[in-house]
Phi, psi and omega in degrees: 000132166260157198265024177268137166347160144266124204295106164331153180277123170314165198215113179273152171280146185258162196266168185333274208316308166322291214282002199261320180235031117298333165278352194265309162304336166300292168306329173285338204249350158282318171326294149348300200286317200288273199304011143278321188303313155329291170330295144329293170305342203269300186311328168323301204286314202253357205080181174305149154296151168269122192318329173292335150330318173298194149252129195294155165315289203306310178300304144356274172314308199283319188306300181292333188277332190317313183305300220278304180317330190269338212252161194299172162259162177248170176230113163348000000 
């Protein structure tokens, strides 16, 4: 075995478009990430919520497919 690095993988460049929504899914998905982190911090700080404060999951769930039921289609 040699102790030298393994030589990076060649890297093809993307075109405008490609790398515009890649950064736009990059910026979303931190955006996500800072709002768990929050959450997290918050649960640190303050503790748990008290369960009765919550929403049960199945309401949760009928709300959301309710949402999902209303909105126009999309096409891929």
């Amino acid at each position: 075995m040699s102790q030298q690095p393994a030589p990076a993988p060649a890297r093809q460049p993307l075109d405008e478009q490609a790398a515009e929504s890649v950064l736009a899914y990059a910026a979303a998905e931190r955006a996500k990430t800072d709002v768990l982190a929050s959450v997290l911090e918050d649960i640190a700080a303050n503790g748990y919520p008290a369960p009765e404060s919550g929403v049960p999951w199945e309401t949760a769930r009928d709300a959301h497919l309710a949402r999902l039921a209303d909105e126009q289609p999309r096409v891929a």
